[in-house]
Each structure stands twice: as C-alpha cells, then as structure tokens.
C-alpha positions in Angstrom: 116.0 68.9 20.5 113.3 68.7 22.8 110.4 71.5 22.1 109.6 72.6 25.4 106.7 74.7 25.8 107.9 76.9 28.4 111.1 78.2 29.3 113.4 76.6 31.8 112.5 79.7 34.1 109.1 79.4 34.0 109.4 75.7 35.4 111.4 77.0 38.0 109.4 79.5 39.3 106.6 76.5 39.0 109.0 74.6 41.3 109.9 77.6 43.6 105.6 78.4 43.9 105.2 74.3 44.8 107.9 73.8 47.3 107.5 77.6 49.2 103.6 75.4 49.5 105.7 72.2 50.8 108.1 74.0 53.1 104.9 76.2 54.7 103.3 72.5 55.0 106.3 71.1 56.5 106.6 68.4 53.8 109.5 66.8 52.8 108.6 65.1 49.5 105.6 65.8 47.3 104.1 62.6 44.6 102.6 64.3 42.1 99.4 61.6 40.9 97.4 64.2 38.8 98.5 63.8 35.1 98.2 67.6 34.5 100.2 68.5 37.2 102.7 66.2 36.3 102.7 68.2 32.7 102.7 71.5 34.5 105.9 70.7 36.5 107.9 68.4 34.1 106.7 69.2 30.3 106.1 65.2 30.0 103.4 64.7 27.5 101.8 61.1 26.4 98.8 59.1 26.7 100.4 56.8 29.0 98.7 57.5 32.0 96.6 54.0 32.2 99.3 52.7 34.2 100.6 54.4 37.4 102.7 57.3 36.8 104.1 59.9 39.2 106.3 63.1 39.3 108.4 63.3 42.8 109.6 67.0 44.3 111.4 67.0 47.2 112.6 69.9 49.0 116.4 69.7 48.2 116.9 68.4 44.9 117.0 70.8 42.0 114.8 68.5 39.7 111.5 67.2 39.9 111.7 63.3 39.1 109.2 61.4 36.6 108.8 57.6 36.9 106.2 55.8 34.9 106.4 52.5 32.7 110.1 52.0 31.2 108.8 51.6 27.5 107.3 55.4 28.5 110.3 57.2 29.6 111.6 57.1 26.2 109.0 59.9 26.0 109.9 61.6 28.6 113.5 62.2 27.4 111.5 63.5 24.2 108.8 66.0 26.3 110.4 66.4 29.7 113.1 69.1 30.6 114.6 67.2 33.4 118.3 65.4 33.0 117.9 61.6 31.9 118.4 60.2 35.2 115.4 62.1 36.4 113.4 60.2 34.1 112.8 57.0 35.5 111.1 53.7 34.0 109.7 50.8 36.0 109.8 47.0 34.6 107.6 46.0 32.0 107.6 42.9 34.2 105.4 45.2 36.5 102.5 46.0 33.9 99.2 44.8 35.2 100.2 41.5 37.1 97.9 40.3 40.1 101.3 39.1 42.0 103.3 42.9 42.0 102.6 46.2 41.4 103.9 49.3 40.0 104.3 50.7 43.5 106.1 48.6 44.5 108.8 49.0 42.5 108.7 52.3 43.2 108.4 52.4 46.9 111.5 50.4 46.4 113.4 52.9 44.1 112.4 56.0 46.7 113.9 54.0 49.2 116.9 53.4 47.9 117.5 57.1 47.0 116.9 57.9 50.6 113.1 59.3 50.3 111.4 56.5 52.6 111.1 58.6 55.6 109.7 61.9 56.7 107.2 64.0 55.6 105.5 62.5 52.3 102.4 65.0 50.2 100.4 63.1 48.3 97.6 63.7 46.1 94.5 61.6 46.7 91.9 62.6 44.9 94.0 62.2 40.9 91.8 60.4 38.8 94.2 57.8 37.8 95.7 56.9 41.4 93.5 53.4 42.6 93.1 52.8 46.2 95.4 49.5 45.5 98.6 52.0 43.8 98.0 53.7 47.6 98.1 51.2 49.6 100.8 49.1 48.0 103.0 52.4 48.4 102.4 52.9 51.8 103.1 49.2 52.4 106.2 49.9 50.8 107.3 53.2 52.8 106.3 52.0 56.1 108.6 54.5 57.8 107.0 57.7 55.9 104.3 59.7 57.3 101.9 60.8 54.8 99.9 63.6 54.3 97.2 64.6 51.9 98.6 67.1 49.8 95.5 67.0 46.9 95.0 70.5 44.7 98.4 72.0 46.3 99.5 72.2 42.4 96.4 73.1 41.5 96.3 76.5 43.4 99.8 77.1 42.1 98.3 76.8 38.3 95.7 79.0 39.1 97.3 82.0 38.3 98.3 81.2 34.6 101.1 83.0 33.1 101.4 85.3 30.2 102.6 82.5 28.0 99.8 80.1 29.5 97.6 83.1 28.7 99.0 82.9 24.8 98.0 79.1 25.0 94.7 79.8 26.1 93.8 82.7 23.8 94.7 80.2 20.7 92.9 77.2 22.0 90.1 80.1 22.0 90.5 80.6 18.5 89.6 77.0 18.0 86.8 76.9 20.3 85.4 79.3 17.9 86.5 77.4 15.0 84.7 74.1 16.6 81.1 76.3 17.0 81.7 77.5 13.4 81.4 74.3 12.3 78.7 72.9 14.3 77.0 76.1 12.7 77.4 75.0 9.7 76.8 71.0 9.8 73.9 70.5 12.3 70.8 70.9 10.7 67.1 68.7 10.8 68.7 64.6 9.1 72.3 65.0 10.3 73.4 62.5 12.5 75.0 63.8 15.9 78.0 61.8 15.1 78.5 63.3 11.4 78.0 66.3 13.2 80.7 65.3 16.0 83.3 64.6 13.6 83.3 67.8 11.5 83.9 69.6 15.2 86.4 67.3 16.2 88.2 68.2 12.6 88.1 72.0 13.8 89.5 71.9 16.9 92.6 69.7 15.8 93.1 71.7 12.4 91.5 74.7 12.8 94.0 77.1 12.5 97.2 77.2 10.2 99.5 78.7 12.6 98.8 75.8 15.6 98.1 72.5 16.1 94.6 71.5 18.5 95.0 68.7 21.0 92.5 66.3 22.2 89.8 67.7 24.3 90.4 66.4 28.4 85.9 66.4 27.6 85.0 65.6 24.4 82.2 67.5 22.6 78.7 67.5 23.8 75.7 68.4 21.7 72.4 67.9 22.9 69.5 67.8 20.8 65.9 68.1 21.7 65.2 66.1 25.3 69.0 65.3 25.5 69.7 69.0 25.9 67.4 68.5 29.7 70.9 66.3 30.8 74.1 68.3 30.2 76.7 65.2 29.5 74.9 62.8 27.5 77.2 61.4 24.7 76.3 61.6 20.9 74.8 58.5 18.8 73.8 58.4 15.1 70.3 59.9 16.3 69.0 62.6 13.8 68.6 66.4 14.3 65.4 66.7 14.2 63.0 69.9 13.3 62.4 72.6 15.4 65.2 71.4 18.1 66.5 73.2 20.7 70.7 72.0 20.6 73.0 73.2 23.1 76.3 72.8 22.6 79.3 72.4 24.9 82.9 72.9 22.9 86.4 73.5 23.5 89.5 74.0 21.6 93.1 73.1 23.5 96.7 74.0 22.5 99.3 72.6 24.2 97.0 71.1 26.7 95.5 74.1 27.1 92.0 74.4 27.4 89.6 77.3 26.5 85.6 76.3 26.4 82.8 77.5 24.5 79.5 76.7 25.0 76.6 78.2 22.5 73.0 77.3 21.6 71.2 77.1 18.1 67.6 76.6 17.0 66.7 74.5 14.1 63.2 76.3 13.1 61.2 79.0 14.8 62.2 79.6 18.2 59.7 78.6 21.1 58.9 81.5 23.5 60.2 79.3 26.3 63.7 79.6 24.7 63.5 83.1 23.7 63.2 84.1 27.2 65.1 81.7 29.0 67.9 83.2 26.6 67.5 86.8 27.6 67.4 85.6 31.0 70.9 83.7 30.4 72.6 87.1 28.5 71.8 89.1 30.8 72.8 86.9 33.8 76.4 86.4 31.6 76.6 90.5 31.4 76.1 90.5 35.5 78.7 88.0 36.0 81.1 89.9 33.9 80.5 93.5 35.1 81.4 91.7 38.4 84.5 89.7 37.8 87.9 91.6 39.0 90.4 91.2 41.4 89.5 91.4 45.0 85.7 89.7 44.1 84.9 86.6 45.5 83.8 83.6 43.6 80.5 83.6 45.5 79.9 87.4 44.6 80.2 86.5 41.2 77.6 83.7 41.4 75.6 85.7 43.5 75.4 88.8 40.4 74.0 85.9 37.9 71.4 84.4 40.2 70.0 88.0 41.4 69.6 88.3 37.2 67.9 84.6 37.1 65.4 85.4 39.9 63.8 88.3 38.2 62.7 85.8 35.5 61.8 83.3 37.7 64.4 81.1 36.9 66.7 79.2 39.4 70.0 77.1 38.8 71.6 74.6 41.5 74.8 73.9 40.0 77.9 75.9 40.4 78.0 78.5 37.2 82.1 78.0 36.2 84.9 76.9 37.6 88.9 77.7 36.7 90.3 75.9 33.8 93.8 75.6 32.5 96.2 72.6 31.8 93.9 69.8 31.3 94.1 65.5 30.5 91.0 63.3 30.4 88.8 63.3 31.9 88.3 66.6 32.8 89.2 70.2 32.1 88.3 71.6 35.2 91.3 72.5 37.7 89.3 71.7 41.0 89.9 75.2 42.5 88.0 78.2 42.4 84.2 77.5 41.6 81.9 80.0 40.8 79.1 79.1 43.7 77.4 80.2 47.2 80.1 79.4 50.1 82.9 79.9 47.7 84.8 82.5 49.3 88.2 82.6 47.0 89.4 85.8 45.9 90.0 86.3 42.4 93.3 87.9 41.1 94.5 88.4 38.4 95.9 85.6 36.1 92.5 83.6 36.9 91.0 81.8 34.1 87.4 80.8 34.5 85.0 79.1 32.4 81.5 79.9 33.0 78.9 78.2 31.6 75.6 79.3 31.9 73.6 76.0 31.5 70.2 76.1 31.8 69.2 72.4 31.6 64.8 72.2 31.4 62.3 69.7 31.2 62.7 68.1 28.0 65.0 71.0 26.8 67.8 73.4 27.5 70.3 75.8 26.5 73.7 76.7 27.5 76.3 79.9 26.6 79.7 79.9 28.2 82.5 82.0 27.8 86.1 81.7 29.1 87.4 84.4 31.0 90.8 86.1 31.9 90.6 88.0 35.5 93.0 91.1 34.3 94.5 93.9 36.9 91.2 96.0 36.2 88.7 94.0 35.5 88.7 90.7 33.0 88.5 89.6 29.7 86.5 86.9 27.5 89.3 84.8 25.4 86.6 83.7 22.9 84.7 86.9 20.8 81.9 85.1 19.1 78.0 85.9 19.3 75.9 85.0 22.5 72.9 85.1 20.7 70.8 81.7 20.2 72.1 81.1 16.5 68.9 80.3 14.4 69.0 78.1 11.5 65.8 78.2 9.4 
C-alpha cells in the first residue's frame, strides 16, 4: 500500500494549477527537470536523481508520467500515485556511457507516444539537467519547439497548502530540536563535527510522533572568523573561547523544509555583538509587523533595512526567500525573495524564510525565522528565543 503524503485531490488540483499555467502559455507538454517538483506533482521519492530523471505533463492526459533509470522505477511504484505504466524506466545499458545517453532513449519513448511535436516547456535552470541531457533531447525531438518553462512549478508551490502547512509546522518542531542541541553540545574543545553530528541526530529523531529527512542544506555552524562567510562547511576545528557561532539549522518532514537560524556566545559577549544583535531583533520585529497579504517582497526588505540604517549597519544580500518542498542542494524555491526590485505580492499560503545574517569582519551572527503569510497578517512556524544564547 503506497503511503502517499497527500491525497489524490490535492495532486490534482497540483495538476489543474500547472496545466491552467501551460494552457495560458500555449504549451503542449511540460518536462519537469527540478527533482522537487517532480515530488510535488508525482509523490516519487529517492535519491536517485544523479542520473537524468524527468516527470512529463501534457495537456490531455490525466496523469503526469515519471521516467528515470529502470532499476529506479521500482521506487516509483512504491512512492508515486500514478498507474504503473506511467512509471517508466530507461535501460541500465544507458547509465553513464560516452556512446548514448539517457535522452536519448527518452526522446525516443516521447516519440513513440506521439509527444515529439508542438509546444514543449522545459525547465532549464534544474540543478541536475546538464547542458549535454539538453541537447541530446532536442537532437532527438527535432520537430518540437521548445520553450523555457523554468520556476512555472515553482510559483504553483508557492502557495502551500494546509497539509503542506502541517509538514512545515513539524519540520519546525525539529528545527528547534536541532538548535536545542547545538545549545547543549557546542562549547570551548568540542569539535565542529562532534557538534554536527549530535544536530544531525535531532533533526532525524527528534520527535516521537515523525520521522526528519535529510536537510536539501546541511547544517552550518560557524565559529569565530568562519562566522564572516555564511557557508563554510564544518572540520574537526575546536570551539574556541569567547567565540561568536552562528548557526544556520533546519528540520524537514516529508521533504518539507522549515529553517532556523540562531546565534550563541561562548564567554562574555563583545559590545560589537551586543549591538549588532539589537540591531538584528529589532530589524526581524520590522519585517514581521510588515508581512501580510497585499505587501510586496521589496516592502518587506525595505522595513528591515530602514531598522539597520539607524545603527549604521547595511546588508547587500536578499534577507529571505520562499521555502517549501526541498532536495539537495537547496531549500530555497527560487521565487519570491525578500529584496529591493522584488515586486511580488504576498498572499496567503506564502512560506518565507528570513534570515537575518549579518556576516562581519572576522565575525557574524545570524537569526532566522520561518514564516507563514496568513489572511491577516503571518505567523513564525518555529517559537524559540531570538536572543543571542550565552554559554558561560
């Protein structure tokens, strides 16, 4: 029995949202090349996305179609709520050989279903499609005319659900589970990596009632000058005293993705972190007294950085982004960005992440909280203290 994590209805209206996009766009067939939409549409669910892999919607057909490597679509039939013929599996004799390609074979299998001319959207910015997948396709659909069809998903999914809501608001809970524990295991001699694993434990086991998935980002902690660059990886380096360590968590439940960024202080706090963090509270306060429906992504950036001004502080980054459905190697759904020149109207069912990083020289700090735009207003997902946690 195949646990879905939606119901059939909820994929349809998915479907209905996508192809009402395709129809306005005048496309006849949509490949799918982004391994979280392909989850969104389908339910398929595996780490199997290192070889190509695509999810075909065409206009007429009820059912989407998944084709990926054949030893695969045994998972499929396992995750995916589509009938077995619409779960499709390519030759082993395909995998990684200089003299074919993947694309071939399925340029081939679209053209003998009838789906090698017209109108073709295709995504080209997914992380896992290579510029060689493209062009052996188009070699292969010579009669197709293709169009660039990259984040048309995405701005579907960008208006979660109230289920995907009930995913998010328990990946929350292990967000906070994963800054619990970094609470409790970094301090001056502990390796980053000791550290690292006692987080990753919490965010796969920390709740009885769920499982956690893998994190599309793995953790980040940054310690002393590693906290000036905001994705340097962890090593067996040592906390050291008096360190500034910002941390950048998340906790995921059914690929759902809610991040938590906090900040702690091993020792006395240095003034310069002290009030860069009142700066960075109160600029979090502006931007959520100003996130509702109706507000513009730039208005919301524009609240925090009036804040940041008045301390003399300035940040040239984007301050969030929406977040959702996620795969490595990224959590970010490529939409709505909190930044000058974004002019997106939020509504409600927008989930934001906005992370207040504050990235120095030699130091830095970072609080984030994730965020549900509501009908009146919005709400954080994660309740856990802002403040600069201080361990003595």
């Amino acid at each position: 029995m195949i646990q879905l994590p939606f119901a059939l209805t909820e994929y349809k209206a998915r479907l209905h949202a996508i192809r009402t996009e395709m129809a306005r766009r005048n496309l006849d067939l949509l490949i799918v090349n982004d391994v979280a939409n392909q989850h969104y549409i389908t339910g398929y669910d595996g780490w199997s996305f290192y070889t190509p892999q695509v999810v075909l919607v065409t206009l007429a057909d009820e059912e989407p179609v998944w084709i990926g490597r054949a030893m695969d679509a045994a998972g499929g039939l396992l995750t995916a709520w589509m009938k077995p013929e619409n779960v499709v599996g390519f030759p082993e004799d395909h995998v990684q050989r200089a003299d074919r390609h993947p694309m071939d074979w399925i340029a081939a299998w679209m053209t003998s279903k009838g789906w090698a001319k017209g109108h073709i959207g295709i995504e080209l910015e997914a992380y896992y499609y290579s510029p060689k997948a493209h062009a052996r396709l188009t070699a292969g659909l010579p009669n197709a005319t293709f169009h660039d069809a990259d984040l048309l998903v995405n701005w579907v999914r960008s208006v979660k659900s109230p289920v995907e809501v009930d995913y998010l608001r328990k990946a929350s809970r292990l967000a906070e589970a994963a800054v619990t524990a970094a609470y409790e295991v970094i301090a001056p001699g502990v390796r980053e990596c000791d550290a690292i694993a006692k987080i990753q434990a919490a965010q796969v086991a920390g709740s009885p009632d769920f499982a956690g998935d893998i994190t599309a980002l793995p953790p980040t902690i940054l310690g002393g000058e590693n906290a000036s660059a905001p994705h340097v990886m962890w090593s067996d380096r040592r906390f050291g005293e008096n360190e500034t360590v910002a941390l950048e968590l998340a906790g995921v439940v059914r690929r759902y993705t809610a991040g938590l960024a906090r900040t702690m202080q091993l020792g006395a706090m240095p003034a310069k972190v002290s009030d860069t963090s009142k700066a960075v509270l109160e600029g979090m306060e502006a931007v959520l007294d100003t996130i509702r429906p109706g507000v513009t992504a730039e208005a919301v950036e524009a609240a925090w950085r009036q804040v940041i001004q008045r301390y003399g502080l300035k940040k040239e980054s984007r301050i969030g982004y929406s977040i959702g459905v996620a795969y490595p190697p990224d959590w970010g759904e490529h939409t709505i960005s909190l930044r000058p020149g974004d002019t997106t109207i939020l509504k409600p069912g927008n989930v934001l992440h906005s992370i207040l990083g504050m990235w120095m020289d030699g130091w830095g700090i970072e609080v984030s909280e994730t965020i549900l735009v509501t009908e009146n207003g919005c709400e954080t997902l994660t309740s856990f203290p802002r403040d600069i946690h201080v361990k003595a």
